[in-house]
N, CA, C and O atoms as CSV, one atom per row, in Angstrom:
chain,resi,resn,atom,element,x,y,z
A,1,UNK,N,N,0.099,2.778,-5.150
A,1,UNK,CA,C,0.505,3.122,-3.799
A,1,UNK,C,C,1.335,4.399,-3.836
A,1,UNK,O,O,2.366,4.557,-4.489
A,2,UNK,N,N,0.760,5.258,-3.069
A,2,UNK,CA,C,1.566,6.352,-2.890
A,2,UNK,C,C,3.133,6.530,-2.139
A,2,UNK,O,O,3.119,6.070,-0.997
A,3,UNK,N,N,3.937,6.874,-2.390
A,3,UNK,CA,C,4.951,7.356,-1.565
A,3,UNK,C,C,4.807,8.121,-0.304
A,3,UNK,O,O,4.011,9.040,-0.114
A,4,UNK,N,N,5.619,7.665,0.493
A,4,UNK,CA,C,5.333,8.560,2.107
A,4,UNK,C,C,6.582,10.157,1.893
A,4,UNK,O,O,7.802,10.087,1.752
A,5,UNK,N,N,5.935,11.121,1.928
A,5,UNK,CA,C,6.493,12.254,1.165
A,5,UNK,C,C,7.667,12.853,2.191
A,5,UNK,O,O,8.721,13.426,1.914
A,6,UNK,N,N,7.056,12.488,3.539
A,6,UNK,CA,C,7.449,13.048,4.694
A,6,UNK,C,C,6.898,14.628,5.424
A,6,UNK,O,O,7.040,15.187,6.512
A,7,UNK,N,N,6.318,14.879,4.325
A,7,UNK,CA,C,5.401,15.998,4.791
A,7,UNK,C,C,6.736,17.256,3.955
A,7,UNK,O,O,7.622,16.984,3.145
A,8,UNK,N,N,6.442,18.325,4.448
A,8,UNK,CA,C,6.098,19.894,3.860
A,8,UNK,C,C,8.116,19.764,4.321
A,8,UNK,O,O,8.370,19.062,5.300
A,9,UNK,N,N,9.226,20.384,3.646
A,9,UNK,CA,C,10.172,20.447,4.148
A,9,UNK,C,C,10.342,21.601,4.946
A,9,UNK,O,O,11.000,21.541,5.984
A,10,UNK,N,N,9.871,22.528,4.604
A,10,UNK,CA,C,9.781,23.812,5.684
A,10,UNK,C,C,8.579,23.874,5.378
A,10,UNK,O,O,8.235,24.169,4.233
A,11,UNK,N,N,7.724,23.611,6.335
A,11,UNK,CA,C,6.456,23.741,7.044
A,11,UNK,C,C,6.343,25.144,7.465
A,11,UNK,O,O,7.219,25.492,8.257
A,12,UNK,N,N,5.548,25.968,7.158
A,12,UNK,CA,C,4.858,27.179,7.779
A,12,UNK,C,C,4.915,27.085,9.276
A,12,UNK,O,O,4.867,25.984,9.825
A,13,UNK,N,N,5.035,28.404,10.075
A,13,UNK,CA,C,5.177,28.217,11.666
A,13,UNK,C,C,3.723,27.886,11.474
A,13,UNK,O,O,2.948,27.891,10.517
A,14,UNK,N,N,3.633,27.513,13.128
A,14,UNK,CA,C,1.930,27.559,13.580
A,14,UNK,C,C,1.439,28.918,13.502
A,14,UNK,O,O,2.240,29.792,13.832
A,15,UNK,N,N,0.305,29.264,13.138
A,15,UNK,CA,C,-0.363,30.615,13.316
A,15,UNK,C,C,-0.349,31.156,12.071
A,15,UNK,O,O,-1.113,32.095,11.849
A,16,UNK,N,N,0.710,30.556,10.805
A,16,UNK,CA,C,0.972,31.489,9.903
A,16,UNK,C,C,-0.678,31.227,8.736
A,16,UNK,O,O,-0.734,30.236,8.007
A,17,UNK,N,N,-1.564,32.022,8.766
A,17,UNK,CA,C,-3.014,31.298,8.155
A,17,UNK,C,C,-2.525,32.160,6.614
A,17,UNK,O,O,-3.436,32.047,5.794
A,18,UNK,N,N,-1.192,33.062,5.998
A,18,UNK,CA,C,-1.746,33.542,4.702
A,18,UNK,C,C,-0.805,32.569,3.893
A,18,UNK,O,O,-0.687,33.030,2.757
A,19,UNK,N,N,0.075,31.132,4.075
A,19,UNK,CA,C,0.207,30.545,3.606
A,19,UNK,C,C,-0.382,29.275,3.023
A,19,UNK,O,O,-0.952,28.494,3.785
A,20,UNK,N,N,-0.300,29.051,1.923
A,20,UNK,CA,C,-1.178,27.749,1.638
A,20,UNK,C,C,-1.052,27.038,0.493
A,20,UNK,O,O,-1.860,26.360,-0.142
A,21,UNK,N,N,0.446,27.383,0.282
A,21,UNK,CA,C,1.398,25.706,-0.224
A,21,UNK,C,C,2.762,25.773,0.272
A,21,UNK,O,O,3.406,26.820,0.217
A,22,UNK,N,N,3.154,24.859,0.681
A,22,UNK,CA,C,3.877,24.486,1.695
A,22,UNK,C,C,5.413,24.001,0.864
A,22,UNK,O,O,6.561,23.880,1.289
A,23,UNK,N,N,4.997,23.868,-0.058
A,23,UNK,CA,C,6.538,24.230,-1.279
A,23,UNK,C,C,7.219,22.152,-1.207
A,23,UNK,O,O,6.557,21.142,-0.972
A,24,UNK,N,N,8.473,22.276,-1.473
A,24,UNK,CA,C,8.845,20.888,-1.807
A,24,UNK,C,C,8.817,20.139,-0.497
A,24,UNK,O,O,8.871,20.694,0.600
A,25,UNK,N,N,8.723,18.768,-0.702
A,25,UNK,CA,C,8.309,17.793,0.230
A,25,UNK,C,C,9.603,17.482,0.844
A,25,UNK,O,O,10.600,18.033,0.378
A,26,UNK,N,N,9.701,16.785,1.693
A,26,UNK,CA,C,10.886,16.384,2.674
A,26,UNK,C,C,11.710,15.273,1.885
A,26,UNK,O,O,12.904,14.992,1.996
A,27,UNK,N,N,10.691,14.692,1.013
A,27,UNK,CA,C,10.953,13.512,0.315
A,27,UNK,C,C,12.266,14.214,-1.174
A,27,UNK,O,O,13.427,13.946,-1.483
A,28,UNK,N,N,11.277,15.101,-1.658
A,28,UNK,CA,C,11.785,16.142,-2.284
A,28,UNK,C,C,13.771,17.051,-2.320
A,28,UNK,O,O,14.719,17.354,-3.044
A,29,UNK,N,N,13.262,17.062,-0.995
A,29,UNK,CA,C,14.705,17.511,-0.271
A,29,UNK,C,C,15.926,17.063,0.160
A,29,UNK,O,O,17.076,17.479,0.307
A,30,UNK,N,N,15.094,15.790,0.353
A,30,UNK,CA,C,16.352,14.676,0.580
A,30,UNK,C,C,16.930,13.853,-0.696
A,30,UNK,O,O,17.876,13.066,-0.725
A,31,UNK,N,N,16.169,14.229,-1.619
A,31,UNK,CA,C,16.415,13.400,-2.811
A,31,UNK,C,C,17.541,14.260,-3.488
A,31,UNK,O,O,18.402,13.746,-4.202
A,32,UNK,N,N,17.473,15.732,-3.190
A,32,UNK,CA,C,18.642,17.058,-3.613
A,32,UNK,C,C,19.204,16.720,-3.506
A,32,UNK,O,O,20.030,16.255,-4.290
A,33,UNK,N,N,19.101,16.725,-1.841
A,33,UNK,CA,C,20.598,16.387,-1.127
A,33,UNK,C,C,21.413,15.165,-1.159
A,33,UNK,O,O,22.582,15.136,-0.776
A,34,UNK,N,N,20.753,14.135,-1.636
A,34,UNK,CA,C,20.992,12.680,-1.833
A,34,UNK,C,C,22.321,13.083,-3.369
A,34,UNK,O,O,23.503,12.777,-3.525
A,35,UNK,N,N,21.002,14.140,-4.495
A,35,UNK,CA,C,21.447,13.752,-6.003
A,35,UNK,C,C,23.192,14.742,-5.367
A,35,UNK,O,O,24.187,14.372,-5.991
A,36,UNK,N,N,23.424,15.722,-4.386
A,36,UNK,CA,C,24.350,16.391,-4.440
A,36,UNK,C,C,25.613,15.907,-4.303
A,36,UNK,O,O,26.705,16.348,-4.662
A,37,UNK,N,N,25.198,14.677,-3.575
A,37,UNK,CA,C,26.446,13.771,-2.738
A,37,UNK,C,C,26.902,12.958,-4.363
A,37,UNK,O,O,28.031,13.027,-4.848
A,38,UNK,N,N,25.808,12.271,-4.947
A,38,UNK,CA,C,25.892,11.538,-5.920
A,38,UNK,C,C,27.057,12.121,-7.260
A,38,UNK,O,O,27.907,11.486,-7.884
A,39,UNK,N,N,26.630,13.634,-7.346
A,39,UNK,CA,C,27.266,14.351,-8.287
A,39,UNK,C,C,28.799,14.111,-8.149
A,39,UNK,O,O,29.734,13.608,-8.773
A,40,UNK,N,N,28.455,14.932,-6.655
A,40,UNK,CA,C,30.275,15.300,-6.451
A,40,UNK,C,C,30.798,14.228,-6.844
A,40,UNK,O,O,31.560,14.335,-7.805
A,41,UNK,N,N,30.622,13.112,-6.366
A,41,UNK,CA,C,31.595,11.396,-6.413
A,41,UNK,C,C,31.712,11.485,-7.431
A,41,UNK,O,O,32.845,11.103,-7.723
A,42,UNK,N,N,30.790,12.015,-8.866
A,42,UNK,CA,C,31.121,11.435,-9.804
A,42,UNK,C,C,32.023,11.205,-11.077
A,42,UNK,O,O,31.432,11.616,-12.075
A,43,UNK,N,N,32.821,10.868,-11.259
A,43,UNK,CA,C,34.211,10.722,-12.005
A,43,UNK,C,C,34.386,9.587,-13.259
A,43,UNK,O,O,35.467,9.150,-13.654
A,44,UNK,N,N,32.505,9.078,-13.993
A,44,UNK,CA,C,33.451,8.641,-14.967
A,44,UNK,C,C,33.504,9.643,-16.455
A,44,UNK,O,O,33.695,9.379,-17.642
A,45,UNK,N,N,33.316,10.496,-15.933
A,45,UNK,CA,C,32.689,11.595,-17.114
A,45,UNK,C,C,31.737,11.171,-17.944
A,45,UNK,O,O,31.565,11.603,-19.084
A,46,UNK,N,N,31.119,10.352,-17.423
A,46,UNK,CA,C,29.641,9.956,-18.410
A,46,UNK,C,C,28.581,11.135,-17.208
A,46,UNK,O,O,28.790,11.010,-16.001
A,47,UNK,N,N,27.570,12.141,-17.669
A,47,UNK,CA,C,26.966,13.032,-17.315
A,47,UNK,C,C,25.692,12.427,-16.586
A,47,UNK,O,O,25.138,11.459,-17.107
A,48,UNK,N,N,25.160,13.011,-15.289
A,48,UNK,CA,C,24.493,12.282,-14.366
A,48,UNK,C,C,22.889,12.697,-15.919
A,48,UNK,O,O,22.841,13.308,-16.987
A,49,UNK,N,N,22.009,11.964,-15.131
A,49,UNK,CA,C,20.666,11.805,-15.685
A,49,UNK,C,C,19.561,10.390,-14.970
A,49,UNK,O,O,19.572,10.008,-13.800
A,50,UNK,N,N,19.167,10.145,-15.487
A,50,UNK,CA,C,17.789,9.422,-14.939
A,50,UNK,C,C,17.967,8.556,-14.458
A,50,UNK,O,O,16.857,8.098,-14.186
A,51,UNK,N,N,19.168,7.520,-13.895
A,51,UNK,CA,C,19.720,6.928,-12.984
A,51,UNK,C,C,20.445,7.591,-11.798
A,51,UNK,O,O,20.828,7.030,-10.772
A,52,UNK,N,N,20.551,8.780,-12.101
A,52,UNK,CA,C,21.152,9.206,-10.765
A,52,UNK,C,C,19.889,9.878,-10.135
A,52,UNK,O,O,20.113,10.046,-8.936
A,53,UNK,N,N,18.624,10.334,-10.492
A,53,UNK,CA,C,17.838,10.819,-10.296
A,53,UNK,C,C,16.780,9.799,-9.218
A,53,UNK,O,O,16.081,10.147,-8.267
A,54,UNK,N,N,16.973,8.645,-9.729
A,54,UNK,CA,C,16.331,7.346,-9.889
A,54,UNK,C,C,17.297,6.830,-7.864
A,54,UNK,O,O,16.608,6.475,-6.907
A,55,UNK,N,N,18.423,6.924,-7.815
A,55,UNK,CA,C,19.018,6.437,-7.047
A,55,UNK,C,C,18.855,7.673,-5.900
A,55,UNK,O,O,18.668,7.274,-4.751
A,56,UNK,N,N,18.915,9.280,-6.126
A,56,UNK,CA,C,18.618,9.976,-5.275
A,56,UNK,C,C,17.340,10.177,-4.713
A,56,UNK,O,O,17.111,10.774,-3.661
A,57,UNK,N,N,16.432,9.595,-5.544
A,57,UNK,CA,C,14.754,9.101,-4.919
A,57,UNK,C,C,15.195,8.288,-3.948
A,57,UNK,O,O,15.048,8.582,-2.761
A,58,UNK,N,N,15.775,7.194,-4.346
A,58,UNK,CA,C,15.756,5.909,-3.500
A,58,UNK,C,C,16.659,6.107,-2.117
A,58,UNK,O,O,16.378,5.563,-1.049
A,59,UNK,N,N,17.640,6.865,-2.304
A,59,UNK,CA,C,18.032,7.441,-0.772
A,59,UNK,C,C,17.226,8.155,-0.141
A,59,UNK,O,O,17.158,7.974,1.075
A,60,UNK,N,N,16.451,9.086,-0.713
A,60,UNK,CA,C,15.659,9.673,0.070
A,60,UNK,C,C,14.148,8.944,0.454
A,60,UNK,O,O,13.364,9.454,1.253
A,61,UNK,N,N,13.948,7.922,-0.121
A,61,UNK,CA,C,13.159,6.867,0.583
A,61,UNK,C,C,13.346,5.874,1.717
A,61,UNK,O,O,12.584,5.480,2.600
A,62,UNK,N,N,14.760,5.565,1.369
A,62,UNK,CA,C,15.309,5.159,2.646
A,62,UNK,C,C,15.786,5.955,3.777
A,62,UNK,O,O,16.079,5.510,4.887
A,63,UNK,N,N,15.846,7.373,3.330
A,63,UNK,CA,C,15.659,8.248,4.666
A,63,UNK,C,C,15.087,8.403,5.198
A,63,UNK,O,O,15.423,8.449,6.381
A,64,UNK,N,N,13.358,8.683,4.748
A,64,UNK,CA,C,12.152,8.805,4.961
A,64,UNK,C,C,11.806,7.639,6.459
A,64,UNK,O,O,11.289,7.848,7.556
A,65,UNK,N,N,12.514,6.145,5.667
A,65,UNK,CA,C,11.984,5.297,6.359
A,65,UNK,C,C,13.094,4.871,7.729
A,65,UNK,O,O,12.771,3.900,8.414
A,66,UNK,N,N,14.097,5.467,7.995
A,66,UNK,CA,C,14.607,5.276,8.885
A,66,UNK,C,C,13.882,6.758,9.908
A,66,UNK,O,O,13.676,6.652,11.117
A,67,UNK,N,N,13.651,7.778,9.278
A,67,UNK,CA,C,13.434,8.693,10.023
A,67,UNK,C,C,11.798,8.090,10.781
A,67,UNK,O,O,11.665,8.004,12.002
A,68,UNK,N,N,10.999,7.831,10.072
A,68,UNK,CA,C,9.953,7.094,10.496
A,68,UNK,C,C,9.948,5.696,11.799
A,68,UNK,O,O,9.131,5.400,12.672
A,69,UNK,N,N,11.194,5.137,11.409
A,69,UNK,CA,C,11.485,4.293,12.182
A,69,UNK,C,C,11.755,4.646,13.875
A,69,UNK,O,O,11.283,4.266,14.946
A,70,UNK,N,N,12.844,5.637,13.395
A,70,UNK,CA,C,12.839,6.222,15.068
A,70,UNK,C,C,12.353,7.150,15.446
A,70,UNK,O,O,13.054,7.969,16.042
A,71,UNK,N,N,10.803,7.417,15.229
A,71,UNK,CA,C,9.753,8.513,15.855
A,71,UNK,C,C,9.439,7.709,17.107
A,71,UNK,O,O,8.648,8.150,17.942
């Protein structure tokens, strides 16, 4: 099963036809912004890696799905 990506995070305007990849996903973006929040907090001086990576997916899945929720 695929992940719902949320589509293109900056999407090309309409009209723009000489683009044609649409760069990181929304899913993508929120997972940044998820890992950025995660960083700052972090204070036990053990160095972030594949659990924090792992947990900034998962916020940004649950963003995905609230944003979905109230379309």
């Amino acid at each position: 099963m695929s992940k719902d990506t949320g589509g293109p995070a900056f999407p090309a305007p309409a009209g723009v036809a000489h683009i044609t990849e649409q760069g990181m996903t929304l899913r993508d973006y929120f997972a940044a912004k998820a890992m950025q929040g995660i960083i700052s907090a972090w204070n036990t001086g053990i160095p972030p890696g594949q659990l924090t990576s792992e947990a900034a997916y998962q916020y940004a899945d649950a963003m995905i799905k609230a944003r979905n929720n109230n379309e």
